[in-house]
C-alpha positions, 0 to 999 in steps of 0.5 A: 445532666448526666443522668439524663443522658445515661437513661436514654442512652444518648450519644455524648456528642449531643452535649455539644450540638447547638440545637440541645443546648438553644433546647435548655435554654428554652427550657430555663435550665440553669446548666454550664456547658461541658464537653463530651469528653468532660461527661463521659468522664464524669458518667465513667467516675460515678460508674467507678464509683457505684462499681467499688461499693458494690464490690465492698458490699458484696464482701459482706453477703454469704450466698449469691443469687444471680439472674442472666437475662439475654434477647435479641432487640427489634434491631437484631442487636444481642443485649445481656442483663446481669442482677445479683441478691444476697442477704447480708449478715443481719439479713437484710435484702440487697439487689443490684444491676450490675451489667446491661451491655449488648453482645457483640456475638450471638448469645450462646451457652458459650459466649453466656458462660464466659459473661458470667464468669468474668462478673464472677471474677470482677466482682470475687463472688465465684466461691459464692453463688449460690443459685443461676436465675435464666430463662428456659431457651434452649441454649440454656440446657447446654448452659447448665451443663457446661456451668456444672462441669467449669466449677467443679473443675474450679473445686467449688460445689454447684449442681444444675438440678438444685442451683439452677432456676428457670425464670417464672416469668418467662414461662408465663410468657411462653404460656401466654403466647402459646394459648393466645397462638390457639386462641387466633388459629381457632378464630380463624378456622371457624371465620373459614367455616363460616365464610365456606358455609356461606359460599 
């Protein structure tokens, strides 16, 4: 159930209409009822849970990869995805999500950075990151800068030429879109031509 209702992002309230519930019936699931204070704390138990193995996995990694994605939805709402990799010391690969939360401000290099630093602080890996995975808006170029000053500041040694990637995967898409935008420009002046031709 919990899960259920973490995935699609449902409102707690739910579990306590009528209609839902006549839904699970219908459905046979076997399912005691809860309120909605009871799951939000469940879901917020299991949330503490996974949160504090992370933090003791992480004690284990050396170098720290993070990737900071941030877009505005079709809803004009700002949402920031947050994953960090390392390798462990026998180097095994590990990847965790560890923040998908909308913005209650416009996504700028300031509002990235003081994102970024909080996980940092939270999860106690400043001292490790190693490389910044972002994509290539132009608020970022201000990002890297500001990001290179605050941890030299903090005595810890990051460069933005070496310890910053820019997403291939954004590329792409720029690409994509760019030569789709000139593939349907060109589409529609030889349909102009041919339509003045005809007249």
């Amino acid at each position: 159930m919990c899960k259920i209702f973490v995935a699609l992002n449902l409102s707690f309230q739910i579990i306590e209409n009528k209609h839902f519930w006549q839904l699970l019936q219908m459905l046979r699931l076997e399912i005691t009822f809860i309120h909605c204070t009871k799951l939000s704390s469940i879901i917020f138990l299991k949330y503490d849970e996974i949160h504090a193995k992370i933090k003791q996995d992480l004690k284990e990694s050396r170098q720290i990869f993070i990737a900071l994605n941030a877009w505005f939805s079709s809803q004009k709402v700002t949402y920031l995805k947050v994953l960090i990799y390392w390798m462990n010391a026998t180097f095994q690969y590990h990847e965790h999500f560890i923040e998908f939360t909308s913005l209650q401000v416009e996504h700028t290099d300031c509002h990235l950075m003081q994102k970024l630093f909080k996980i940092l602080n939270i999860y106690d890996i400043k001292n490790k990151l190693f490389d910044v995975v972002i994509n290539n808006a132009s608020n970022n170029d201000t990002l890297k800068k500001k990001l290179e000053k605050v941890f030299n500041q903090c005595n810890i040694s990051w460069n933005k030429a070496q310890n910053l990637i820019s997403c291939m995967t954004h590329i792409i898409n720029l690409m994509t879109q760019e030569f789709i935008r000139a593939i349907e420009s060109k589409t529609l002046n030889d349909n102009l031509t041919v339509s003045l031709n005809n007249d």
